[in-house]
C-alpha positions in Angstrom: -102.2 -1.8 36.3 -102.9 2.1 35.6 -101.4 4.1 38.5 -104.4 6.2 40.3 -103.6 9.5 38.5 -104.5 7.9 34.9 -108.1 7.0 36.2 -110.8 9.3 35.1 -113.6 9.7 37.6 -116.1 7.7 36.5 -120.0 9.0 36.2 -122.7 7.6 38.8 -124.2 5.4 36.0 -121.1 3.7 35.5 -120.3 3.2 38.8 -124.0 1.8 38.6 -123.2 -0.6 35.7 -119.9 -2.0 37.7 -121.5 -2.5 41.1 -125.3 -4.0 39.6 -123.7 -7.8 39.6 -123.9 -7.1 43.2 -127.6 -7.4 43.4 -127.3 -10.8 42.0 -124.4 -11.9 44.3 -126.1 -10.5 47.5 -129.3 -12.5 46.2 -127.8 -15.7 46.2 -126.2 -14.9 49.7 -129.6 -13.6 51.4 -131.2 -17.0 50.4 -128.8 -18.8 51.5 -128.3 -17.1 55.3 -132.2 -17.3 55.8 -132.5 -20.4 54.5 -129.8 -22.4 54.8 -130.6 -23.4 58.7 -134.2 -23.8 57.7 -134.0 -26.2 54.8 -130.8 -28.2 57.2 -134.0 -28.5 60.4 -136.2 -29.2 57.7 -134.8 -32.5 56.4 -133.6 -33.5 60.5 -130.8 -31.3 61.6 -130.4 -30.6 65.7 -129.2 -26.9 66.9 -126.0 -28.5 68.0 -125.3 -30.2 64.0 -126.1 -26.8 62.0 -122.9 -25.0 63.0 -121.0 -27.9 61.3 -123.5 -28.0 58.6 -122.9 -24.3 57.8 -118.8 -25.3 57.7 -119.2 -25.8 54.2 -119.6 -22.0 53.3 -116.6 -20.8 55.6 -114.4 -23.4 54.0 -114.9 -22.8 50.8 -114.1 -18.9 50.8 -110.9 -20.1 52.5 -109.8 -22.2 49.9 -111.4 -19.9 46.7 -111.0 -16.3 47.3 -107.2 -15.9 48.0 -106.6 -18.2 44.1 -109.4 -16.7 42.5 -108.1 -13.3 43.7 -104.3 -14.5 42.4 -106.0 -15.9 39.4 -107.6 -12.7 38.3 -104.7 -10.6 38.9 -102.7 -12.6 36.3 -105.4 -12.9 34.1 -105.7 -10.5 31.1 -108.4 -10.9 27.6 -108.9 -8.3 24.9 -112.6 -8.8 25.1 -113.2 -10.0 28.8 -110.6 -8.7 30.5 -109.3 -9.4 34.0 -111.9 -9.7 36.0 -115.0 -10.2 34.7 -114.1 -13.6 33.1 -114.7 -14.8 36.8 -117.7 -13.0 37.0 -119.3 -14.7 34.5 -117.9 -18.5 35.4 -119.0 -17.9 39.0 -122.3 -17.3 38.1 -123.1 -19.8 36.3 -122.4 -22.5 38.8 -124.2 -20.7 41.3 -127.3 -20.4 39.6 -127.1 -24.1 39.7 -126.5 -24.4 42.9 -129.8 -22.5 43.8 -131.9 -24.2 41.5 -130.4 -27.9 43.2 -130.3 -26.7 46.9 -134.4 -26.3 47.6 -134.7 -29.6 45.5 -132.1 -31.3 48.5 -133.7 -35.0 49.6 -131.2 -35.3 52.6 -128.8 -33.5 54.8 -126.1 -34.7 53.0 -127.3 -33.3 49.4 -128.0 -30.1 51.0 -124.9 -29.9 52.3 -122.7 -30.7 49.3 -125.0 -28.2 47.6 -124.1 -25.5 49.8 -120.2 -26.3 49.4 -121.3 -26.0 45.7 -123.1 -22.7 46.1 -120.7 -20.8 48.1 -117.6 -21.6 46.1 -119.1 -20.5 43.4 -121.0 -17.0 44.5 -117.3 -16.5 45.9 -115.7 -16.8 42.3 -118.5 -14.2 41.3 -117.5 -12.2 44.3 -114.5 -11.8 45.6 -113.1 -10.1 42.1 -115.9 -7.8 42.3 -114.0 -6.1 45.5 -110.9 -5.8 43.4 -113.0 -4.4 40.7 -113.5 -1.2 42.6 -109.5 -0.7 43.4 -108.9 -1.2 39.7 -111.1 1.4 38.1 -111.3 3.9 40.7 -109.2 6.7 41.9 -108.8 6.6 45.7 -110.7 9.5 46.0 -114.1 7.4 44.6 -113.3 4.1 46.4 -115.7 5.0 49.2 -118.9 5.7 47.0 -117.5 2.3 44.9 -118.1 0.0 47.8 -121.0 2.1 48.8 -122.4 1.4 45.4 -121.7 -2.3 46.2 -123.1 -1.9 49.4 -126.1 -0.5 47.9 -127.1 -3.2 45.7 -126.5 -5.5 48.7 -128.8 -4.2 50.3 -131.2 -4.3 48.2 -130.9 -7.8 46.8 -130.8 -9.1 50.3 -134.2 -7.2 51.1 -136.0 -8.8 48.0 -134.7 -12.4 48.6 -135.3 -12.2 52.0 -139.1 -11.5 51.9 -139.4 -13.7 48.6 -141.0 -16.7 50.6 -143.3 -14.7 52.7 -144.4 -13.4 49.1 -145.2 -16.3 47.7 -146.4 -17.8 50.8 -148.6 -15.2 51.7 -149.4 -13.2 49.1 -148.9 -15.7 45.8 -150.7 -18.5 47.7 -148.2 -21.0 47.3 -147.8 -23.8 50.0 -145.5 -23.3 53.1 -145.7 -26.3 54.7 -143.0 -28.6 54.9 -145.1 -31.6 53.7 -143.4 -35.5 54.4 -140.3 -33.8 55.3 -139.4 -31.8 52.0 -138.6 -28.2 51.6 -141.6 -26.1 51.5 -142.8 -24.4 47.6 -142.2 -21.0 48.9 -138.7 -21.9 49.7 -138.0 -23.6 46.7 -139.4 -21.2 44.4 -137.5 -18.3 45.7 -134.4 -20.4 45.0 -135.6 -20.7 41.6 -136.4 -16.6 41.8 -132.6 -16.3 42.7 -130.8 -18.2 40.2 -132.6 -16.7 37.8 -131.2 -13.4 39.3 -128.3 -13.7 40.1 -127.1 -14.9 36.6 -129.1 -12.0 34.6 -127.8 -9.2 37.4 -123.9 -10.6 37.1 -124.2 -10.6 33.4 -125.5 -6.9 33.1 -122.4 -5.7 34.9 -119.7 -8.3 32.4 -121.6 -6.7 29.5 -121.7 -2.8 30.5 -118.5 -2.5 32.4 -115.1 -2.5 30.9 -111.7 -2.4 32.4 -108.8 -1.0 32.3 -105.6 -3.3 30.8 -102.2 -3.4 32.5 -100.1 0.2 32.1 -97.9 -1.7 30.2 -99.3 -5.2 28.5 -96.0 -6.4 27.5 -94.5 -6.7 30.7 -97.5 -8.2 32.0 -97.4 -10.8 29.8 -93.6 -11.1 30.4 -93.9 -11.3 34.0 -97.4 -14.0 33.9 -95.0 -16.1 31.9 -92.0 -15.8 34.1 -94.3 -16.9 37.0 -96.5 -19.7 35.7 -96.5 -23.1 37.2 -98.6 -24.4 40.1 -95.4 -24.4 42.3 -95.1 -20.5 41.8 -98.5 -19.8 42.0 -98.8 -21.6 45.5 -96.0 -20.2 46.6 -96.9 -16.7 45.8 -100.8 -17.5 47.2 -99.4 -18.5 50.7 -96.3 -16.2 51.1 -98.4 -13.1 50.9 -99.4 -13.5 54.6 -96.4 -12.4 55.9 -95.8 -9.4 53.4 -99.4 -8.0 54.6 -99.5 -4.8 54.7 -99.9 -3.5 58.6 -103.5 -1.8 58.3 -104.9 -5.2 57.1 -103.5 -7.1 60.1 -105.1 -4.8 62.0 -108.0 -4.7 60.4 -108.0 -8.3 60.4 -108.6 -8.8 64.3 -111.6 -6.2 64.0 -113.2 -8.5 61.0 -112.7 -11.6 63.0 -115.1 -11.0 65.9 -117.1 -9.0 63.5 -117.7 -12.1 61.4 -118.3 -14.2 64.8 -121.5 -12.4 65.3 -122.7 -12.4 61.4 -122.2 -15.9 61.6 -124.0 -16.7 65.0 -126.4 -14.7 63.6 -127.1 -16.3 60.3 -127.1 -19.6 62.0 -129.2 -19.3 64.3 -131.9 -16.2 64.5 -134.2 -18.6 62.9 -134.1 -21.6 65.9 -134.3 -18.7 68.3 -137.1 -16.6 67.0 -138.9 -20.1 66.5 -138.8 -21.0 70.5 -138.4 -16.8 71.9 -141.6 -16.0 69.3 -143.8 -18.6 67.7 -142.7 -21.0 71.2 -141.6 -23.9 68.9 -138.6 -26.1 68.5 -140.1 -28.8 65.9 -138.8 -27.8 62.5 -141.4 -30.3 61.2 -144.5 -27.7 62.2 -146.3 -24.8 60.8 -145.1 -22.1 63.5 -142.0 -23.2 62.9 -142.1 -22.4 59.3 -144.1 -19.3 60.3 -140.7 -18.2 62.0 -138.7 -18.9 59.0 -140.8 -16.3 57.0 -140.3 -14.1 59.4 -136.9 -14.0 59.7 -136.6 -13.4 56.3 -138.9 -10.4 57.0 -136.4 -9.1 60.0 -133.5 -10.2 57.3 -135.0 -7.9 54.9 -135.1 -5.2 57.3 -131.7 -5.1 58.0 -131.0 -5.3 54.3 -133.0 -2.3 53.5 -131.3 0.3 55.7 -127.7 -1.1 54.7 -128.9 0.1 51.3 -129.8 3.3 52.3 -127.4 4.0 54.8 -124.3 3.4 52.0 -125.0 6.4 51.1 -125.0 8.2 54.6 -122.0 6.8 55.8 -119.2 8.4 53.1 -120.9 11.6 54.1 -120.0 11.2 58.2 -116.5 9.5 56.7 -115.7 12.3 55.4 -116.7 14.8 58.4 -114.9 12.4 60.9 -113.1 9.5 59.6 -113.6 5.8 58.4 -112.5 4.1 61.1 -114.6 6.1 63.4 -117.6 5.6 61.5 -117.0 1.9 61.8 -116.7 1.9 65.2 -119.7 3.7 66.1 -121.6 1.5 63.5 -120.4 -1.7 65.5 -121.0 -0.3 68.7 -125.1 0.1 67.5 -125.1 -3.5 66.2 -123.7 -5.0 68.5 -126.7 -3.9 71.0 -129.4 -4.8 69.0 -127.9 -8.0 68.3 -127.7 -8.5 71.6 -130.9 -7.3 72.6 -132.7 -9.7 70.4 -132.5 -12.8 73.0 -134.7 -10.7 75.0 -137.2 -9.5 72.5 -140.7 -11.8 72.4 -142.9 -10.1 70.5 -142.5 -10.4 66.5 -142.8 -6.6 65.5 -140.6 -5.5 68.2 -138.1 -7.5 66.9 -137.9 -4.7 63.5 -136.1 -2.2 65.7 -133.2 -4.1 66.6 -133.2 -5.1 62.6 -132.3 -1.0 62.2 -129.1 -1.5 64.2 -127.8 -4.3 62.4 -128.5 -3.1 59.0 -126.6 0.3 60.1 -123.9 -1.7 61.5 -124.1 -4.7 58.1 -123.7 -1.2 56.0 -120.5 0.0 57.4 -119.2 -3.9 57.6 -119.3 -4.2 53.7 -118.0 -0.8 52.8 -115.5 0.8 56.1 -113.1 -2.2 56.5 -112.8 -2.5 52.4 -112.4 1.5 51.6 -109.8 1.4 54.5 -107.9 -1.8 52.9 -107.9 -0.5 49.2 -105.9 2.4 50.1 -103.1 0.7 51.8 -102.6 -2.5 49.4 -100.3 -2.1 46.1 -102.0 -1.8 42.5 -101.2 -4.9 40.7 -101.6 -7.3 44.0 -105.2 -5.8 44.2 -107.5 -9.1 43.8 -104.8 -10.9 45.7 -104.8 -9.3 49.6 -108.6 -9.0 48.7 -108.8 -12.3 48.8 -106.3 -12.8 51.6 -108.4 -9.9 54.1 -111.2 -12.5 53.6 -109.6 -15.4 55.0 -110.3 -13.2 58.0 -113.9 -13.0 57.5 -113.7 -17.2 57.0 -111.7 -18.0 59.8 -114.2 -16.5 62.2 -116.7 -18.4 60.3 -114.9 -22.0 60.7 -114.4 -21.2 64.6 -118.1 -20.3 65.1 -118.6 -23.3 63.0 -116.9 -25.8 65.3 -117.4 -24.6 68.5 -120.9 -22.1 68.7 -123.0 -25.6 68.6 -120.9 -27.1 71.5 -121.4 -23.7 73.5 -125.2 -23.2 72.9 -125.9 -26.4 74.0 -122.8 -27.3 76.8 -123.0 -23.5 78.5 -126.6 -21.8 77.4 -128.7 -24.8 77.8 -129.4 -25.1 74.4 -131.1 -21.6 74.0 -130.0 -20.3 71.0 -131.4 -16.9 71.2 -128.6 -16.7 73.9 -126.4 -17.7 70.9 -127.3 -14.1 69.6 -126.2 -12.0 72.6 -122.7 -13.9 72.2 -122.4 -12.6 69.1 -123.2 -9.3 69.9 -120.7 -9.3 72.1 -118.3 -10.0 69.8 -119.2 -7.1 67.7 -118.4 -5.0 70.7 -115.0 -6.1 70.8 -114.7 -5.9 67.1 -115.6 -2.0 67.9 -113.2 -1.6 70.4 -110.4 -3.1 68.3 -111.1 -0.5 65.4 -109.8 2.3 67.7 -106.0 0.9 66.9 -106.6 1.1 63.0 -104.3 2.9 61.3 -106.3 4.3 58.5 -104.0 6.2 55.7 -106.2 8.3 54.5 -107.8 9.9 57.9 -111.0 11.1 56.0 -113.0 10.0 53.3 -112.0 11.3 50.2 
């Protein structure tokens, strides 16, 4: 890999071209976190089964991201070169995936087809974190991610409204007839795949990278450590070589990721019985609700996207880690306050919290990591920091159903406060990041 000081600073159109794939990815995501629960109560799912349901998604990033990351380190082409071979590969299974997941006849299909998805947006992914600590020069990794974070934003904020479009202003049916996913669902899915392959292949065919500092050692050293046996060896050892700012930060992304994941599981359920005063997934106010948290999803999209660009600017006047904690502290509150919110436009303001608070998540913890993590290992720990954003996942997975309906009486707007309080501690836990580099650059 270059060392920093041979990286030119790169103009704002090419850290455009680099980060656009994001817009794609983030697509593919936003359908699937305000649909996913949706389509699973659709075709017969309880409250207490979608946690499990949703297992697939946290599994898979456990089991892809850390080889894909390993994988893409010790992966060099002429023409492709290191990363965005799995750019490419990734994309084109999960543009599959989102044309076959609306089309789902049972639980069972839906949820193989999510396995199918997430592995895959995570092969698209997780080398597009690396990406930024390849080509950039520390002092431009905040403004990379930001770029990321940008296009997150606002691929979330299209795919999330993208059934209320074509439901209310296309015309096309939103009613779950005989049991099937409704047209407005399952054209948005055909909207996203559609997407997310054209944005991912805009940033393989206008980006380039840079190859190793020296290509014949590289070569020398893949060869000297090829072999499955090598390769595992390396995968799993890492953990106890990480470096100490990602075990830290790895306690503040776990409870972090508890909320996103309560969240994503189950805002639609709760709005549906706080709002529209429905539990039948089967009805029209219950689909009604699902629109509309794609609406409230979209809000919180939108001012991530506009506040990547705010929050490098108050990193640099205070510091990252400060930043982050403030940003938790505000979305952990309006998560919170949501279980007490019964009025549908009420329920935007909270949105603005979250989005503030999703900003900082998918920029702070990243430009903090990049700077403490060795060159050539760069894809590797960034796939190992998101074990901790899986873990979390799996443990909300297994035991958030048994909670909502053992401890909160089945209320799953309840659900939401939990995770808001989980975000709090994730804010509290910040304070004892050690961040290297005490301002942004």
């Amino acid at each position: 890999m270059h060392s920093s000081s041979t990286k030119a600073r790169l103009s704002f159109w090419q850290l455009w071209n680099m980060s656009f794939g994001f817009f794609g990815i983030q697509f593919g995501f936003a359908l699937q976190n305000a649909n996913t629960s949706r389509i699973f109560s659709t075709l017969g799912a309880n409250p207490e089964e979608l946690p499990l349901l949703w297992l697939a998604a946290p599994v898979t990033g456990l089991l892809v991201q850390p080889i894909i990351g390993y994988l893409s380190d010790n992966t060099w082409h002429p023409k492709w070169g290191r990363r965005r071979p799995f750019f490419f590969l990734g994309a084109v299974f999960a543009s599959l995936a989102l044309f076959l997941m609306p089309n789902s006849q049972a639980l069972w299909m839906a949820a193989a087809v999510l396995w199918m998805m997430d592995a895959a947006i995570n092969v698209s992914m997780e080398p597009f974190r690396a990406f930024v600590g390849d080509k950039l020069d520390p002092s431009q990794q905040t403004a990379g991610f930001a770029m990321q974070t940008f296009f997150i934003g606002c691929g979330a904020v299209i795919a999330s409204l993208l059934p209320t479009i074509f439901s209310d202003y296309l015309g096309v049916s939103n009613v779950a007839a005989d049991g099937g996913i409704p047209d407005s669902v399952r054209y948005s899915f055909y909207v996203g795949g559609a997407v997310f392959f054209l944005s991912v292949m805009w940033t393989v065919l206008t980006a380039d990278e840079l190859p190793p500092e020296n290509l014949e050692a590289f070569r020398k050293e893949r060869s000297a450590t090829a072999g499955l046996g090598h390769a595992l060896a390396e995968i799993f050892g890492g953990f106890g070589r990480m470096p100490k700012t990602m075990v830290q930060l790895a306690f503040v992304q776990f409870f972090t990721w508890i909320g996103l994941f309560a969240m994503w599981i189950y805002t639609t359920s709760a709005i549906a019985d706080n709002v529209f005063n429905t539990t039948d997934a089967q009805s029209a106010a219950y689909q009604q609700a699902g629109n509309w948290v794609g609406t409230m999803f979209a809000m919180y999209s939108g001012v991530a996207a506009l506040a990547a660009f705010i929050l490098p600017v108050l990193a640099r006047a205070t510091s990252r880690k400060t930043v982050h904690m403030i940003c938790l502290v505000i979305g952990g509150l309006s998560l919170a306050s949501v279980s007490q919110i019964h009025d549908r436009q009420a329920l935007m303001l909270p949105m603005i919290g979250v989005g503030i608070a999703w900003a900082s998540i998918l920029t702070m913890p990243y430009a903090i990591l990049a700077g403490a993590l060795p060159a050539k290992r760069m894809g590797y720990y960034m796939g190992v920091f998101n074990f901790f954003v899986v873990i979390p996942q799996i443990v909300s997975s297994l035991l958030l159903g048994f909670i909502t309906t053992r401890f909160l009486g089945g209320h799953t707007a309840s659900t939401l406060a939990l995770g808001g309080g989980a975000m709090l501690v994730a804010a509290a836990l910040t304070l004892f990041v050690h961040d290297a580099a005490r301002r942004a650059e």
